[in-house]
N, C-alpha and C positions, 0 to 999 in steps of 0.2 A: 022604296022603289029604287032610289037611289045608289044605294048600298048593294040591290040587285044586282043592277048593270052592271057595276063597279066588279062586282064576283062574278058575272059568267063573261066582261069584258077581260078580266085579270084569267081564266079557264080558258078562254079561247086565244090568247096569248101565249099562256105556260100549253097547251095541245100543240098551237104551232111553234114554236121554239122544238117543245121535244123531237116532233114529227122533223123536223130540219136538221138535228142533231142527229137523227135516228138516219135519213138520208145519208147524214154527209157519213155517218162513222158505212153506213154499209157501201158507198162509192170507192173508198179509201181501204175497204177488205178488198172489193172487187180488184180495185188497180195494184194491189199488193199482191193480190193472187195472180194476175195477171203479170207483174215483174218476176215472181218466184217460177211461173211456168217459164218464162222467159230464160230465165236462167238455167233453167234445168234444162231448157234444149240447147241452152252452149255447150254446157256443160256433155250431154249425151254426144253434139256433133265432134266436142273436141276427143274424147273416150273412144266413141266410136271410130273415128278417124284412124288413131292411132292403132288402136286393133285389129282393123284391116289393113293397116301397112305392115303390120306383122304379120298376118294370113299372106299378102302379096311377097315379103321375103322367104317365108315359106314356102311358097311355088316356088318361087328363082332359086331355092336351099334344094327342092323337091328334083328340079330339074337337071341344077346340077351334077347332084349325087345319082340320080337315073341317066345323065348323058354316055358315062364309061363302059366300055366294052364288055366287061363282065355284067352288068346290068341288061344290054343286049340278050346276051345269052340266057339269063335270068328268066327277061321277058319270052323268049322262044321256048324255053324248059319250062314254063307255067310259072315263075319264081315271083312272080309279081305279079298283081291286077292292073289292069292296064285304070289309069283315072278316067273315070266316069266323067263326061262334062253334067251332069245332072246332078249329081254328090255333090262336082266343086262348086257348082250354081248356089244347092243348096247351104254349103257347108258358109260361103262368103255370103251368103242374103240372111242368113240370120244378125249377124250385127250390120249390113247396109240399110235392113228394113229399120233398126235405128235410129243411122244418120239419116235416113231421107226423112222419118218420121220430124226429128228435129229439126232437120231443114227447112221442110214445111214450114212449120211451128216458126220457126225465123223470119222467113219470108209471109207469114200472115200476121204477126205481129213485132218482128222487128224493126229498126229504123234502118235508115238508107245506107250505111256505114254496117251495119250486123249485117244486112243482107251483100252487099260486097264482100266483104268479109268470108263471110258463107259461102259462097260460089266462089271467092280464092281459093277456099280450103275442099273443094272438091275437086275442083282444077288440079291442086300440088295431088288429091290422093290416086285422079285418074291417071296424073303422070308417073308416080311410084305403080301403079299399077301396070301402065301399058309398058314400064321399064324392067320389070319381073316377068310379065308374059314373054317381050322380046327378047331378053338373053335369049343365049344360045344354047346356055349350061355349062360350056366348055372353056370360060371365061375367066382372066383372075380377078380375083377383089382386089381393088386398086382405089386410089383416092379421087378417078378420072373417072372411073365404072359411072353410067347413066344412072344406076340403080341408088347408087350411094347420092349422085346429085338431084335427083328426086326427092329420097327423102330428106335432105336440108332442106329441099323447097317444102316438102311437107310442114316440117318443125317452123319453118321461119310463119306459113302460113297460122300455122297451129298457134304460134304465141301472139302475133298480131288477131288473132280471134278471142284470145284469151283475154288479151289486155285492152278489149274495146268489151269484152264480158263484166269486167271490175269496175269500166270507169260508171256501164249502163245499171251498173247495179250496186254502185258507191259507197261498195263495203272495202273498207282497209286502204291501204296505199294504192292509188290507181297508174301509177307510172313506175311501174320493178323491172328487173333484170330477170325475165326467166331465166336466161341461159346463162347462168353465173356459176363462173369456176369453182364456188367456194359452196360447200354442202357442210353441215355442222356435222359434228363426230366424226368427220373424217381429216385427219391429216393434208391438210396443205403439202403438194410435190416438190 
């Protein structure tokens, strides 16, 4: 009888051991899974960011090169469609729906530093934005241009997002120089 106990007190030990083993290893997918989604919506907000600040130089490019007289005429001779605001709605909400998706994602499971972060970096792209709607078109590109100081603020925003993305996810060296003068295979100036 002895020997009994002994065998289904030794079963019901090795049952809960596994059963605890079996918890902790699926907690630690869960929370892995949960870092890796984490990651992928820096990753989309910073992608995304930067692609619509390319769509917004575009307009202020768009605008530009439509400000000139002969474009006028253009537009009165049928020579151009005039921009739909419904196209450009659509044409920039295809990658905002994106970034907002991973912004989301940031602010429901990021920490308090991602989520600052995050709303930096929509801050710097509203402002490249609302600096590409306001030209005038008739403007030089200058190193003073609103447009050009935006997107620094974008970039500067963009790396500080990036570099708080490496430290939460503590792969590789967490403190680089993005913006380093130095690119391999290229000749040094």
């Amino acid at each position: 009888m002895s020997s009994t106990v002994a065998a289904l007190l030794g079963s019901a030990i090795t049952a809960v051991a596994s059963l605890f083993v079996v918890m902790l290893q699926s907690r630690l997918r869960r929370r892995q899974r949960k870092r890796a989604g984490l990651q992928q919506a820096y990753i989309l907000m910073l992608s995304g960011a930067l692609r619509l600040a390319h769509k917004a130089e575009a307009l202020r490019q768009a605008r530009y090169w439509r400000s000139g007289l002969r474009e006028v005429g253009d537009d009165l001779l049928g020579g151009h469609k005039p921009l739909d605001p419904m196209v450009l709605h659509d044409w920039l909400a295809r990658d905002l729906t994106t970034v907002e998706t991973a912004w989301s994602q940031i602010w429901t499971s990021g920490d308090q530093d991602g989520i600052a972060l995050a709303n930096g970096l929509m801050t710097a792209y509203n402002g490249v934005m609302d600096a590409a709607v306001r030209s005038s078109g008739a403007e030089a590109f200058d190193a003073t241009d609103e447009m050009l100081v935006a997107s620094r603020r974008l970039a500067e925003a963009r790396g500080q997002l990036a570099l708080h993305a490496r430290r939460i996810a503590k792969l590789g060296p967490r403190d680089v120089d993005l913006f380093t003068e130095r690119e391999y295979g290229v000749p040094a100036a």
